[in-house]
PDB file as gemmi writes it, atoms N, CA and C in Angstrom:
CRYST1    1.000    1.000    1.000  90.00  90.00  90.00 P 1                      
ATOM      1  N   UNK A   1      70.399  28.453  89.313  1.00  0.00           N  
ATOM      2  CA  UNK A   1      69.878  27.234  88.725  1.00  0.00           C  
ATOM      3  C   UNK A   1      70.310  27.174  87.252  1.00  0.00           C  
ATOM      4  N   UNK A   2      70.768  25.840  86.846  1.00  0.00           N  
ATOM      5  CA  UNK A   2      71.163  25.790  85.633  1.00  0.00           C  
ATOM      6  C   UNK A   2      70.044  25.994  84.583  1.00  0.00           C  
ATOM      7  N   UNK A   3      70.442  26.489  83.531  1.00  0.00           N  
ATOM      8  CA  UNK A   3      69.318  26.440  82.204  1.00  0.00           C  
ATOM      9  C   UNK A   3      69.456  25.265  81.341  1.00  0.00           C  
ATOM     10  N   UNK A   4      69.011  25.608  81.066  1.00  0.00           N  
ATOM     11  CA  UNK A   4      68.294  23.826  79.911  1.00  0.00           C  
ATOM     12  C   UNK A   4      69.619  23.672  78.922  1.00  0.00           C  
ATOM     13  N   UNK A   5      69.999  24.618  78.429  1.00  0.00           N  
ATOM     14  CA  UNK A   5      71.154  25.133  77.393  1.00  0.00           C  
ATOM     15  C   UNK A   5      72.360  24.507  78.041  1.00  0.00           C  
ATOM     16  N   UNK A   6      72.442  25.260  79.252  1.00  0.00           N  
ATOM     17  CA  UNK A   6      73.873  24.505  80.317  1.00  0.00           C  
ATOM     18  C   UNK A   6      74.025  23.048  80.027  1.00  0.00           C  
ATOM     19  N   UNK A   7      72.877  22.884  80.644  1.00  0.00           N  
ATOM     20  CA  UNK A   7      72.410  21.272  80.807  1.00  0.00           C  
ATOM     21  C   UNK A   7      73.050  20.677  79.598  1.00  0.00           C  
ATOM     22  N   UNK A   8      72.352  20.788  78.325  1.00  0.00           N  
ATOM     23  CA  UNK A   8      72.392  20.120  77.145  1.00  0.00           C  
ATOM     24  C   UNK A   8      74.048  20.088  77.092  1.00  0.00           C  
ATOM     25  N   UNK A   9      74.662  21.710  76.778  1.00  0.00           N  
ATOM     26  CA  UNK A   9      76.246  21.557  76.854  1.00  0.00           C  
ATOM     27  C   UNK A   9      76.802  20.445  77.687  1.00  0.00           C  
ATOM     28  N   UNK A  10      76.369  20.673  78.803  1.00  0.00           N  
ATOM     29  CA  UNK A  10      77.139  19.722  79.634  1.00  0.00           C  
ATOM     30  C   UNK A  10      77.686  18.137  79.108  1.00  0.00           C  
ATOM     31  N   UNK A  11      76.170  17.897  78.630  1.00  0.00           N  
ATOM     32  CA  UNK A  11      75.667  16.556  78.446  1.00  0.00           C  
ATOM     33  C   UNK A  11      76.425  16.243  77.022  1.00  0.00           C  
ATOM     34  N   UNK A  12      76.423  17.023  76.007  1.00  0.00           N  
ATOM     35  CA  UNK A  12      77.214  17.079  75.030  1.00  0.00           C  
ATOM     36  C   UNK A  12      78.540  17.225  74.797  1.00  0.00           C  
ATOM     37  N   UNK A  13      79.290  17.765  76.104  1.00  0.00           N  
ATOM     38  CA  UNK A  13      80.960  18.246  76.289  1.00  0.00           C  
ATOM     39  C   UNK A  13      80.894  16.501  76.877  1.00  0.00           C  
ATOM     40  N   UNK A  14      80.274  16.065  77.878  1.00  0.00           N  
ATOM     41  CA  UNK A  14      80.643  14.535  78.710  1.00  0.00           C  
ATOM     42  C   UNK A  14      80.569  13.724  77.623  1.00  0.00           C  
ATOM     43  N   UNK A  15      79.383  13.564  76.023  1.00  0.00           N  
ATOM     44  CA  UNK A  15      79.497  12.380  75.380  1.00  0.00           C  
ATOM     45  C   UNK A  15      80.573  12.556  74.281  1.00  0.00           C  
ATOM     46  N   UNK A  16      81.082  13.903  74.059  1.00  0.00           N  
ATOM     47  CA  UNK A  16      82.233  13.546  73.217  1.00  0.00           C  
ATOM     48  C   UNK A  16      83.651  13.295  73.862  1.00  0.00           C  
ATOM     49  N   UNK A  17      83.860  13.898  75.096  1.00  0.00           N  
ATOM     50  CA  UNK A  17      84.942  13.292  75.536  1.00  0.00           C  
ATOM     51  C   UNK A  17      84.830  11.791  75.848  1.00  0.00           C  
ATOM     52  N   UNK A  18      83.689  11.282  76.340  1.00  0.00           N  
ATOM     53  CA  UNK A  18      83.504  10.028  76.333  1.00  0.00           C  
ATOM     54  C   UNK A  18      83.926   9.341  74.939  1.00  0.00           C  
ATOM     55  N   UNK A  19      83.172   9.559  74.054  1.00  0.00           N  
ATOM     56  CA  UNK A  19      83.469   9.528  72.647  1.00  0.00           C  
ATOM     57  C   UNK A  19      84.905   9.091  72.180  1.00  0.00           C  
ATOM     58  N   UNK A  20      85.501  10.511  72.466  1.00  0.00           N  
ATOM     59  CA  UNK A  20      87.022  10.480  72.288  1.00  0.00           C  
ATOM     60  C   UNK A  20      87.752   9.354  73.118  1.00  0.00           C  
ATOM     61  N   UNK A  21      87.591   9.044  73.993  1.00  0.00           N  
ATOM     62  CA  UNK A  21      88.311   8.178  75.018  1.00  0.00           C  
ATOM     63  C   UNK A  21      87.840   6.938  74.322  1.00  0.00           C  
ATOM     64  N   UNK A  22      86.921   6.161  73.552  1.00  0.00           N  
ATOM     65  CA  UNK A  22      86.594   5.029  72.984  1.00  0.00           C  
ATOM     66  C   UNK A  22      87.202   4.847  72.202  1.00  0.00           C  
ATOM     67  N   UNK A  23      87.178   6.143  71.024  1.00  0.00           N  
ATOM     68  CA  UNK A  23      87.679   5.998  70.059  1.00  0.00           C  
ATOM     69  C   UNK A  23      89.595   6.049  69.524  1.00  0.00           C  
ATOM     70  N   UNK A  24      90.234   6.040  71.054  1.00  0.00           N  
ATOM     71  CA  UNK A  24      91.320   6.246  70.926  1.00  0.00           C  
ATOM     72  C   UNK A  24      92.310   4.756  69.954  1.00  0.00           C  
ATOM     73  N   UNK A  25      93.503   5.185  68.983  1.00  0.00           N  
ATOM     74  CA  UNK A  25      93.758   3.966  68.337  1.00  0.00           C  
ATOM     75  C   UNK A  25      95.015   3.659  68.478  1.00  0.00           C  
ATOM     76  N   UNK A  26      95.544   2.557  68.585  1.00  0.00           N  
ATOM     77  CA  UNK A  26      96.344   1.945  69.109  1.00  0.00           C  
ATOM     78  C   UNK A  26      96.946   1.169  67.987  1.00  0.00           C  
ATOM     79  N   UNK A  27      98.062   1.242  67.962  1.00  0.00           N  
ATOM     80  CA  UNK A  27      99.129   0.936  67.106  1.00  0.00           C  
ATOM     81  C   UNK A  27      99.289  -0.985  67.148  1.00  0.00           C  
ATOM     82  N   UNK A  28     100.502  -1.108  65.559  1.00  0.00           N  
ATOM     83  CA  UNK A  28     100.073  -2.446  65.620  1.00  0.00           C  
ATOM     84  C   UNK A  28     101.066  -3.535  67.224  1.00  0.00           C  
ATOM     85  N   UNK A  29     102.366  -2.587  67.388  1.00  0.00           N  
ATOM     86  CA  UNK A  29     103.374  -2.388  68.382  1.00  0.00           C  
ATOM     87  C   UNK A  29     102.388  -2.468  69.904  1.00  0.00           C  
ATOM     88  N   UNK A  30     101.733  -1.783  70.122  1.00  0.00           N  
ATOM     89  CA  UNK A  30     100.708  -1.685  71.361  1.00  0.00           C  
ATOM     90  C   UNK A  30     100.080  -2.669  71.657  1.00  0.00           C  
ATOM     91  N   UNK A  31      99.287  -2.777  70.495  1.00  0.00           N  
ATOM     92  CA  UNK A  31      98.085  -4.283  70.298  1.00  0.00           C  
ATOM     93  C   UNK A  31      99.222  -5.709  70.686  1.00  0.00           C  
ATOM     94  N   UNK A  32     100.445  -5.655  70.008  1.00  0.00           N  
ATOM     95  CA  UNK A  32     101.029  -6.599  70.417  1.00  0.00           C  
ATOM     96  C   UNK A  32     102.149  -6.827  71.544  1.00  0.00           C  
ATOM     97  N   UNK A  33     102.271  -5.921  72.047  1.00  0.00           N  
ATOM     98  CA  UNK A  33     102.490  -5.804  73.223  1.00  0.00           C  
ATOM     99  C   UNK A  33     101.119  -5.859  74.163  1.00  0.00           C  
ATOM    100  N   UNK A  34      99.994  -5.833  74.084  1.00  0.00           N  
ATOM    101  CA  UNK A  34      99.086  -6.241  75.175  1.00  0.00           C  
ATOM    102  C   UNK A  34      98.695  -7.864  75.159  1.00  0.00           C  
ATOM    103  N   UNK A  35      98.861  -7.764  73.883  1.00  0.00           N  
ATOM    104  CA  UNK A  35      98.427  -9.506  73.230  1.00  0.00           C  
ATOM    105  C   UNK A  35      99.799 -10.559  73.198  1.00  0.00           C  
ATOM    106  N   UNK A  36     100.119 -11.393  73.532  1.00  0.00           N  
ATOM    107  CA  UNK A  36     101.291 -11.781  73.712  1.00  0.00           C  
ATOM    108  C   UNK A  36     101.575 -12.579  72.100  1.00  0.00           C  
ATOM    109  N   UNK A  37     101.245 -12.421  71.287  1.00  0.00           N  
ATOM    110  CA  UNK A  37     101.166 -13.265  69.747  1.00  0.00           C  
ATOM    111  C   UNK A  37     101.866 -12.691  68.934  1.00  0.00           C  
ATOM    112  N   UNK A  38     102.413 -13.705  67.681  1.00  0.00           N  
ATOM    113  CA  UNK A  38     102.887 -12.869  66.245  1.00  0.00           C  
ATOM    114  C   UNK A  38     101.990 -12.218  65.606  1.00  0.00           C  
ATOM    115  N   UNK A  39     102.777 -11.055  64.901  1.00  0.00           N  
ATOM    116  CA  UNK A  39     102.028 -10.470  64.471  1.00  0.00           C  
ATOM    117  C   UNK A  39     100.672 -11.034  62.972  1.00  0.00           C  
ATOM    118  N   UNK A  40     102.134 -12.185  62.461  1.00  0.00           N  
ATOM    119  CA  UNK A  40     101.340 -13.236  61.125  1.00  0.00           C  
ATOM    120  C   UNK A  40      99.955 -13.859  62.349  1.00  0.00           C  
ATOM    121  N   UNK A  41      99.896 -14.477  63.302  1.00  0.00           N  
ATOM    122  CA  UNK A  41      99.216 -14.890  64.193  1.00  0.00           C  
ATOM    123  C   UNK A  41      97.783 -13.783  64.193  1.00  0.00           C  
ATOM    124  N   UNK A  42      97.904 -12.703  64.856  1.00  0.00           N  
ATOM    125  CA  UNK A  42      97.190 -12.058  64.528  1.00  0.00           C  
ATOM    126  C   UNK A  42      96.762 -11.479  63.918  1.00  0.00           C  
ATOM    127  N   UNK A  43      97.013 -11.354  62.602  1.00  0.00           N  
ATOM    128  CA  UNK A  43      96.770 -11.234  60.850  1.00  0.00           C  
ATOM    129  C   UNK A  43      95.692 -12.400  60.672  1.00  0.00           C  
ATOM    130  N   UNK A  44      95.949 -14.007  60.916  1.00  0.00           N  
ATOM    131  CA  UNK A  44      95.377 -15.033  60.352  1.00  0.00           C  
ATOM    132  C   UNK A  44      93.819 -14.577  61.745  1.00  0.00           C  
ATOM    133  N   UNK A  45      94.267 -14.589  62.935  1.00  0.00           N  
ATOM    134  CA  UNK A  45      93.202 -14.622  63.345  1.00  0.00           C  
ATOM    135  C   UNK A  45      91.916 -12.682  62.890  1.00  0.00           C  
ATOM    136  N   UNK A  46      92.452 -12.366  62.376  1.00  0.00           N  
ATOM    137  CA  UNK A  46      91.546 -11.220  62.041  1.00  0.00           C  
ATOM    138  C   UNK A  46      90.973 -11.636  60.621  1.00  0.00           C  
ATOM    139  N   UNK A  47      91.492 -12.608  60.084  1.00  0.00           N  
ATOM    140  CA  UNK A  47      91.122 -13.254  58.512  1.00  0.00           C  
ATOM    141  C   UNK A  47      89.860 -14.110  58.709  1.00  0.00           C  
ATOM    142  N   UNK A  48      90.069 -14.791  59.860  1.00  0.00           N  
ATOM    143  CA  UNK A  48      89.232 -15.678  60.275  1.00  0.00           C  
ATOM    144  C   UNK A  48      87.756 -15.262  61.002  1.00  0.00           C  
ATOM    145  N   UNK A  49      88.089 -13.769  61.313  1.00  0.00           N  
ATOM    146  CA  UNK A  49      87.011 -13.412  62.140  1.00  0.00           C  
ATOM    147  C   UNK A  49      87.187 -13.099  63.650  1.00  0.00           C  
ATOM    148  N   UNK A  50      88.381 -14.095  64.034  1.00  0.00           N  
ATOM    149  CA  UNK A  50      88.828 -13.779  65.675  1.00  0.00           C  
ATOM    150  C   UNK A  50      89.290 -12.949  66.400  1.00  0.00           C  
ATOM    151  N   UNK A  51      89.407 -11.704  65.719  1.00  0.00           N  
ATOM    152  CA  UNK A  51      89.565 -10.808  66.495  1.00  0.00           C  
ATOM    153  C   UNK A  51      89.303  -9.384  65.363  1.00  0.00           C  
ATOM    154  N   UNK A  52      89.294  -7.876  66.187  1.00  0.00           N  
ATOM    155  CA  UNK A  52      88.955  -7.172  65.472  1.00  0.00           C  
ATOM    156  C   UNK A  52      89.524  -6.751  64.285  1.00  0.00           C  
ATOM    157  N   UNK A  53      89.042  -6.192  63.226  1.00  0.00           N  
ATOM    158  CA  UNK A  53      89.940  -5.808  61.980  1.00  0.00           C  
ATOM    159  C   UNK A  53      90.296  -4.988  62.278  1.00  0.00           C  
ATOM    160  N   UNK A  54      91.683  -4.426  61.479  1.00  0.00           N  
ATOM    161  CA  UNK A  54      92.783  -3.178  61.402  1.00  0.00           C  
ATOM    162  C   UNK A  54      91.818  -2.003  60.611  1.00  0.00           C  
ATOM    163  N   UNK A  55      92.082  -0.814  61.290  1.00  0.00           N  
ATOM    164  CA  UNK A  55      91.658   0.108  59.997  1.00  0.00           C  
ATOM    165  C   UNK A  55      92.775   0.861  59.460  1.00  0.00           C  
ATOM    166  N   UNK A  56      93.098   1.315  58.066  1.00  0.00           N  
ATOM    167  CA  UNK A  56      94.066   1.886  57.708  1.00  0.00           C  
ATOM    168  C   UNK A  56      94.228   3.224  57.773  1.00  0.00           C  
ATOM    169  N   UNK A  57      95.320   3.531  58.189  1.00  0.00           N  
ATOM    170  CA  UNK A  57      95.211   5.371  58.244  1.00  0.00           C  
ATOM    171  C   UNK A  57      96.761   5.306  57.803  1.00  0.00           C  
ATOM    172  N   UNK A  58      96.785   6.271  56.690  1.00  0.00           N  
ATOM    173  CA  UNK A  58      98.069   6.836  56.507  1.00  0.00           C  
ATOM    174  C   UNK A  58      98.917   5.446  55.725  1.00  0.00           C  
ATOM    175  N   UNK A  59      98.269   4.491  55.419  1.00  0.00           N  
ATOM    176  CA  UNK A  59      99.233   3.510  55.272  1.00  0.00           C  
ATOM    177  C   UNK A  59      99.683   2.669  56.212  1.00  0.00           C  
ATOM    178  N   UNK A  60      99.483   2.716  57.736  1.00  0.00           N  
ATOM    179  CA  UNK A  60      99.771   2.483  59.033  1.00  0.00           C  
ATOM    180  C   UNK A  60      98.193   1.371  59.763  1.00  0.00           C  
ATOM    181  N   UNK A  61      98.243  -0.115  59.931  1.00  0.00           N  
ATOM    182  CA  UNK A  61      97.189  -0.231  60.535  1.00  0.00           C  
ATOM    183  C   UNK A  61      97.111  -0.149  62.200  1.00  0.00           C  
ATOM    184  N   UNK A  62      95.813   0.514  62.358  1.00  0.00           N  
ATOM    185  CA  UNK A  62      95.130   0.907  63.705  1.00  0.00           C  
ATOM    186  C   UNK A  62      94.512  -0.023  63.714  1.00  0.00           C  
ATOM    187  N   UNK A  63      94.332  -0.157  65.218  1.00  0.00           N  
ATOM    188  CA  UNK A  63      93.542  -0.697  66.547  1.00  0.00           C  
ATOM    189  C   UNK A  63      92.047   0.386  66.929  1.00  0.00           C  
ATOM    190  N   UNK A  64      90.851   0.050  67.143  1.00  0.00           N  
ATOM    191  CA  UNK A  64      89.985   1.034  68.050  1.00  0.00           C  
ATOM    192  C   UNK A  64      90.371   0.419  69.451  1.00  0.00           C  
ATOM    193  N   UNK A  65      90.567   0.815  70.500  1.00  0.00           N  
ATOM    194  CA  UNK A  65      91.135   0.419  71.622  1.00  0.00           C  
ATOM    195  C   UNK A  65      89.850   0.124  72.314  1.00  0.00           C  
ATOM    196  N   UNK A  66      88.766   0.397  72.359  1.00  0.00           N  
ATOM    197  CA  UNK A  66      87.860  -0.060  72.813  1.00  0.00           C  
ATOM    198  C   UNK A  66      87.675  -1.721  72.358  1.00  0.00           C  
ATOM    199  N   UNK A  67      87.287  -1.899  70.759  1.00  0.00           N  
ATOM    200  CA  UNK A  67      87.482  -2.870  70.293  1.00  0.00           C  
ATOM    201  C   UNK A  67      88.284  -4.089  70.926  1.00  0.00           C  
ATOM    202  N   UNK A  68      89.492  -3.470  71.128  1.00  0.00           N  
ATOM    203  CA  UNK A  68      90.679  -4.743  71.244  1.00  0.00           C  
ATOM    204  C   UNK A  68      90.449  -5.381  72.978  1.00  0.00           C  
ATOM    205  N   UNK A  69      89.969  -4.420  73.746  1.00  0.00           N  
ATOM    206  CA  UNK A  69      89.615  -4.712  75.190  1.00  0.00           C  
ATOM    207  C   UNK A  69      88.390  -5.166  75.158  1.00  0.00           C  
ATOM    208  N   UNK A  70      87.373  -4.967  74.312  1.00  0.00           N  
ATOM    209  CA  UNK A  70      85.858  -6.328  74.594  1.00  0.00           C  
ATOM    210  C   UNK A  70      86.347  -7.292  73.613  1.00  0.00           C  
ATOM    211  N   UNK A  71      87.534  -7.795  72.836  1.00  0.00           N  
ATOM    212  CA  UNK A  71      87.886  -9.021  72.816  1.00  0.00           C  
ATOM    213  C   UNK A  71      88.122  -9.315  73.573  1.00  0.00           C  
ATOM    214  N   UNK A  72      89.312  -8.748  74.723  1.00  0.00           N  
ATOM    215  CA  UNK A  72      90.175  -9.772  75.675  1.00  0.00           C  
ATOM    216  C   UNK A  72      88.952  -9.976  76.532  1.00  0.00           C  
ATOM    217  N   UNK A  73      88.161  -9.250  77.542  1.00  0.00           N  
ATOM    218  CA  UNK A  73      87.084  -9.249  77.824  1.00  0.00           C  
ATOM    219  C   UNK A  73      86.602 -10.250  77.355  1.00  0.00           C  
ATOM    220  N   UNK A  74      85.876 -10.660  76.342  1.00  0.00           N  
ATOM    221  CA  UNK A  74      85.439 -11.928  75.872  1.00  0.00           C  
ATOM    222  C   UNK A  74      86.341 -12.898  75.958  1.00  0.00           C  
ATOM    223  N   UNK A  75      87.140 -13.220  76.327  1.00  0.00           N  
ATOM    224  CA  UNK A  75      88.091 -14.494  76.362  1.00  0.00           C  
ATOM    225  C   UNK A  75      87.728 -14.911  77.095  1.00  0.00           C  
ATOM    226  N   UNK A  76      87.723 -16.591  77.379  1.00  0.00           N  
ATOM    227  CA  UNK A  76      87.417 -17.257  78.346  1.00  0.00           C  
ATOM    228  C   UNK A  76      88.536 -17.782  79.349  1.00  0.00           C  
ATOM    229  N   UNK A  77      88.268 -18.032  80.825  1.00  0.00           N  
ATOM    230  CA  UNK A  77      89.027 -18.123  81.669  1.00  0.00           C  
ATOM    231  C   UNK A  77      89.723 -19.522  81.652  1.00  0.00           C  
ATOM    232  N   UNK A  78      90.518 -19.829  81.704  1.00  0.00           N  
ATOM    233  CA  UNK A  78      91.436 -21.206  82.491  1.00  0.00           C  
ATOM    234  C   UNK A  78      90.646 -22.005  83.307  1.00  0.00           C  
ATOM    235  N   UNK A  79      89.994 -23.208  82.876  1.00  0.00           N  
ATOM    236  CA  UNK A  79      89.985 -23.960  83.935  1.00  0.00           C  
ATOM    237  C   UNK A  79      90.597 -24.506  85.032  1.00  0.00           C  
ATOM    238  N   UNK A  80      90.781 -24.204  86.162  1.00  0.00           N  
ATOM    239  CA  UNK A  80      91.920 -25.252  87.262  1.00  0.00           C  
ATOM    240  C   UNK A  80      91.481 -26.687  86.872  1.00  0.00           C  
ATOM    241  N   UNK A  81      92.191 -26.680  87.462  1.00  0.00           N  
ATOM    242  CA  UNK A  81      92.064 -28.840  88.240  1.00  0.00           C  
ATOM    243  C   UNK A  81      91.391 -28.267  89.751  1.00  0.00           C  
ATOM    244  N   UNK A  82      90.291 -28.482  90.282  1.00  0.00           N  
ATOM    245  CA  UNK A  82      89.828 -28.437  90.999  1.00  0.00           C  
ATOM    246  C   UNK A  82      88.065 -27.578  91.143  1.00  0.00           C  
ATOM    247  N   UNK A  83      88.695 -26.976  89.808  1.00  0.00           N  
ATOM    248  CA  UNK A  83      87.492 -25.960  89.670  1.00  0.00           C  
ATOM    249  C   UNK A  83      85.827 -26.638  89.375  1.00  0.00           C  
ATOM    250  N   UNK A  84      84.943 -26.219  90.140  1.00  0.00           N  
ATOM    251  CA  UNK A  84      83.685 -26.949  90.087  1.00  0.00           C  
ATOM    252  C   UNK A  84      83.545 -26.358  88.651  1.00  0.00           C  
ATOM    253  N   UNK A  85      82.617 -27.949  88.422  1.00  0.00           N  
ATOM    254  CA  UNK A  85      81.869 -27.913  86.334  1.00  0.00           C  
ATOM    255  C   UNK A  85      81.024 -26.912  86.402  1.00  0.00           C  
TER     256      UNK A  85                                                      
END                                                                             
């Protein structure tokens, strides 16, 4: 039977790899290759608020990749021509 100690490890090894996997960052090349836009395009819309801000590392701006996927996620779908209101 596991001990309480195990347990806790466990639970603590699963939320930082979890952790890590959120926090992975994604280049400005990546982001725009998932996003089909200019890059000035997505400059103005991060000015505006519309999408997430860059963080700087190294001189180089990053993506949180979590971030950039509950934008697209939040996007809204295409209406058809046919589609009930």
């Amino acid at each position: 039977m596991p001990t309480r100690k195990t347990v806790e490890a466990a639970r603590a090894a699963a939320n930082k790899k979890a952790r890590a996997k959120s926090m992975r960052l994604m280049s400005r090349r990546e982001v725009l290759d998932l996003i089909p836009i200019s890059y000035p395009k997505l400059w103005s819309m991060m000015r505006r608020g519309e999408f997430p801000r860059s963080l700087a590392i190294g001189g180089k701006c990053v993506w949180r990749e979590d971030e950039v996927h509950a934008w697209i996620d939040g996007l809204s779908k295409v209406k058809l021509k046919g589609d009930a209101p």
